[in-house]
C-alpha positions in Angstrom: 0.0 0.0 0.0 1.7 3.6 -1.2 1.8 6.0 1.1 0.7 9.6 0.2 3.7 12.0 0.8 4.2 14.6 2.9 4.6 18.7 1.6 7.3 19.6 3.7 8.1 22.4 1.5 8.8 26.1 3.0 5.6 27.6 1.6 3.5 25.0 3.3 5.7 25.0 6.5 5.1 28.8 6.7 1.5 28.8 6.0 1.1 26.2 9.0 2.7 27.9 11.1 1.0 31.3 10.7 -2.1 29.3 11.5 -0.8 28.0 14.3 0.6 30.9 16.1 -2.3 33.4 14.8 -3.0 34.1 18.7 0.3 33.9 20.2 2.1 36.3 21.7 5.6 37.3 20.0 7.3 35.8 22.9 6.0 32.6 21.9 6.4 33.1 18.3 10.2 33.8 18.9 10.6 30.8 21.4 9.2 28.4 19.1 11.0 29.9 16.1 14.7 29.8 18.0 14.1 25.8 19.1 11.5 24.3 15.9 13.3 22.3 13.6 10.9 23.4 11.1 12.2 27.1 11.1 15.9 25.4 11.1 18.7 27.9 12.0 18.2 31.8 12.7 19.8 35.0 12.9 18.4 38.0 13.8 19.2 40.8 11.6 19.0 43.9 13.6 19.2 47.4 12.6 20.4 48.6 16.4 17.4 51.5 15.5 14.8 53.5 17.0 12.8 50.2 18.3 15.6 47.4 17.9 16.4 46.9 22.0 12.7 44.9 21.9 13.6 42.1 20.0 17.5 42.4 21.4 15.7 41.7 24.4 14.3 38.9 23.9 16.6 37.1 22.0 19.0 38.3 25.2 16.9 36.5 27.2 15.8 33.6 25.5 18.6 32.6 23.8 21.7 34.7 24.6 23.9 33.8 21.6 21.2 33.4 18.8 23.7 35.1 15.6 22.8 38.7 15.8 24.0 40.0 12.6 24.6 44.0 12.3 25.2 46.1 9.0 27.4 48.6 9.2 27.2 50.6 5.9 29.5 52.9 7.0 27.3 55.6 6.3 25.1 55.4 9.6 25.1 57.9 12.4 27.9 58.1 14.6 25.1 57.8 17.5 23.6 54.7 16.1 27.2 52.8 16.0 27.5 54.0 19.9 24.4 52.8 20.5 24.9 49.3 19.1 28.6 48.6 21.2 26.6 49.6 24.7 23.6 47.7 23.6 25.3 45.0 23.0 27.3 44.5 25.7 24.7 45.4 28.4 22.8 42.6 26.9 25.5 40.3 27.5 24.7 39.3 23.2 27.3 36.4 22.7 27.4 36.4 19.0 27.3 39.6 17.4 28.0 39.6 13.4 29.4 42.8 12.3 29.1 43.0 8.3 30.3 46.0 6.3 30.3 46.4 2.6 33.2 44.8 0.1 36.1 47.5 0.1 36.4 46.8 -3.6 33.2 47.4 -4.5 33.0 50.5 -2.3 36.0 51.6 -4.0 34.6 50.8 -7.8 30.9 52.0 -7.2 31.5 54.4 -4.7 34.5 56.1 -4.3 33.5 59.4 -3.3 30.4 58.2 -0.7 28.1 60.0 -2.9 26.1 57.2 -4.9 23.3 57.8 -2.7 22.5 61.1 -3.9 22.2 59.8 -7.8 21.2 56.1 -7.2 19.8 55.3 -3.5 18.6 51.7 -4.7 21.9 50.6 -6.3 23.7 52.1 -2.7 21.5 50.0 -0.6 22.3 47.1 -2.6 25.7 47.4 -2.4 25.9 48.4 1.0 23.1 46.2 2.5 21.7 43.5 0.7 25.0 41.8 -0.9 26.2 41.9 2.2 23.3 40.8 4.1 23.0 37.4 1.4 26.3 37.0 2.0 26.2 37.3 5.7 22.9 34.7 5.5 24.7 32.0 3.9 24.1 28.6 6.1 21.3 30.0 7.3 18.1 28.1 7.4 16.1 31.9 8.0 16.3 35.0 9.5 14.4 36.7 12.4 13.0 40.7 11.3 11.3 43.5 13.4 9.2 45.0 10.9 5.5 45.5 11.9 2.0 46.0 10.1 1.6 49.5 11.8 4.5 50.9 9.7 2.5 50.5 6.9 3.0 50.1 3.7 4.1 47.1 2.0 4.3 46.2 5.7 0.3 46.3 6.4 -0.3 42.6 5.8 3.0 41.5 7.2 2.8 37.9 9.1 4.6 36.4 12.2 6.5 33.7 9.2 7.1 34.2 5.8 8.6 32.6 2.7 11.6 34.0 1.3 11.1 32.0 -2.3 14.6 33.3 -4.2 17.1 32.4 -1.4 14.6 29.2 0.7 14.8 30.7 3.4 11.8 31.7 6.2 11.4 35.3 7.6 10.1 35.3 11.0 8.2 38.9 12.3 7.9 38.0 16.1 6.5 41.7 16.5 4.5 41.6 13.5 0.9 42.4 15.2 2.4 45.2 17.9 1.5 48.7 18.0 3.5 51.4 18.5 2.4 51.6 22.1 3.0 48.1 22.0 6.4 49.2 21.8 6.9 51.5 24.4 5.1 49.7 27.4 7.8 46.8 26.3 11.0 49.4 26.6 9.4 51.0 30.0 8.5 47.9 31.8 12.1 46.5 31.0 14.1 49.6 31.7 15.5 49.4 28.0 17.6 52.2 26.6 16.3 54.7 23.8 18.3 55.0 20.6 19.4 58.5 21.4 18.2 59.8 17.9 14.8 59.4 19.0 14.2 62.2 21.3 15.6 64.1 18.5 13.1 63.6 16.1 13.9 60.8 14.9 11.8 58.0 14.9 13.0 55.8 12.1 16.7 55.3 12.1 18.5 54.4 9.1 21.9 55.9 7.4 22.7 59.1 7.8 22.6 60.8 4.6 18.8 59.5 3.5 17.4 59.8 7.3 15.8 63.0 8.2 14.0 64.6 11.6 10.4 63.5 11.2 7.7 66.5 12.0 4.8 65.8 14.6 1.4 64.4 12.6 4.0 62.9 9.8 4.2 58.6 9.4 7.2 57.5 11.6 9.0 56.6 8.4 8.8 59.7 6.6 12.3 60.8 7.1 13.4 57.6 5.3 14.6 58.9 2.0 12.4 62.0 1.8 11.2 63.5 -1.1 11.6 60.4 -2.8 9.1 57.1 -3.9 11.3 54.8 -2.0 10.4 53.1 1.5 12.7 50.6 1.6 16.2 49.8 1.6 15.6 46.3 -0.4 16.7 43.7 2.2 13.1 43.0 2.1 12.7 42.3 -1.3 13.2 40.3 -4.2 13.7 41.7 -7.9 11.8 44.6 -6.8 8.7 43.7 -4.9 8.2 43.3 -1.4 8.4 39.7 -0.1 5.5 38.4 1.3 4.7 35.3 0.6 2.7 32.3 2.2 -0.1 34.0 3.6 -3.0 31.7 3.9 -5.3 34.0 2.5 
C-alpha cells in the first residue's frame, strides 16, 4: 500500500505555522521559532534602530547567543554605532556579526560616498543587501522587526514568511504590535532609547537618507524623503516586497 507523501516544502511550513501561532504572543512566536526544527537555524538581523532593543531583548533573554548580525554601511550615524557597542554589551549578546560592505566594490561604485544622492537603490544594494545574502549564507532563516503599523508594503505582514529566491523563512515575532506596544515593552524593562529618538527621529537608518520626522507625519517619513522609496531592499526580491505564504 503507497503512502501519500508529505509537503514539507517552505511555503507549506510557513502557512502552517501562521495558522498556528495566529493568537500567540511574540514571545512565543520567537521561542518556538529559535528551538523548531521546522524554522531550522536563525539570525536575527538587527538594525540597532529607534525600536531594535525589543527584539534584542528577547533574543538576550531567550537565547543569549542566537547570531545577531549587524550592517554597518559605514554611512550610519555616529550615534547609532555607539548605541549598538553599549547595547550589545549590556545585553551580555554572545554572538554579534558585524558586516560591512566589500572595500572593492566600495571603491569601484563608490568612491567618493556619494552614490546615494544619484542612485539610493543601487547604494542599498551594495551596501546592504550583498552583504546581508552573503552574511545569511548557512542559514536556514532569518528573524525581522518589521511591523504592520509601519504601513505600507508592511500592512499585511505575518509572524512567518517565505523567502522563495534564497529558501529561506522570515520570522516577524512583533509583527501584530503597535506602537504603544512598543513602548510599554521598553518601560516595563528599563530598556535604553536609541538616542536619535528624542531628537526627532523616529526611524533610524543611514545618515545621509534619514531625516528629523515633524509631529502628525508617518514614523518613516524621514526615510529617503522627497523620494518614492520606503525601503532599503533587504526586504525584497527583484523589486517587490516579499511576502509570501499567507494563507489567504
Amino acid at each position: 500500500m503507497l503512502q501519500s507523501k508529505i509537503d514539507t516544502s517552505l511555503p507549506t511550513r510557513v502557512s502552517g505555522l501562521n495558522e498556528w501561532y495566529r493568537l500567540n504572543s511574540a514571545t512565543a512566536v520567537l521561542r518556538h521559532a529559535l528551538a523548531s526544527p521546522e524554522a531550522g537555524k536563525l539570525a536575527l538581523v538587527s538594525s540597532f534602530g529607534a525600536e531594535s532593543v525589543v527584539l534584542l531583548h528577547m533574543i538576550s533573554v531567550l537565547k543569549r547567543d542566537t547570531p545577531v548580525i549587524f550592517l554597518d554601511t559605514e554611512m550610519l550615524f555616529a550615534e547609532t554605532l555607539v548605541y549598538q557597542q553599549e547595547l550589545a554589551e549590556r545585553l551580555g549578546l554572545k554572538d554579534l556579526r558585524i558586516i560591512r560592505p566589500d572595500p572593492s566594490e566600495v571603491a569601484k561604485q563608490d568612491p567618493n560616498a556619494d552614490l546615494h544622492q544619484s542612485d539610493t537603490d543601487a547604494c542599498c544594494t551594495m551596501r546592504k543587501t550583498v552583504p546581508l545574502q552573503y552574511a545569511l549564507q548557512g542559514f536556514d532563516g532569518w528573524i525581522t522587526g518589521r511591523k504592520r503599523y509601519h504601513g505600507g508594503d508592511r500592512a499585511a505582514l505575518d509572524f512567518f514568511e517565505t523567502e522563495e529566491s534564497t529558501g529561506r523563512m522570515k520570522v516577524n515575532p512583533l509583527a501584530h504590535w503597535t506602537r504603544e506596544d512598543v513602548q510599554t515593552y521598553m518601560e516595563e524593562n528599563r530598556l535604553p532609547r536609541h538616542p536619535l529618538v528624542a531628537q526627532g527621529y523616529p526611524s533610524i537608518g543611514c545618515k545621509p537618507c534619514t531625516s528629523r520626522v515633524a509631529a502628525g507625519e508617518d514614523a518613516r517619513a524621514g526615510r529617503w524623503r522627497g523620494t518614492e522609496k520606503s525601503e532599503c531592499g533587504i526586504h525584497f526580491v527583484n523589486g517587490k516586497p516579499v511576502r509570501t505564504g499567507e494563507t489567504a
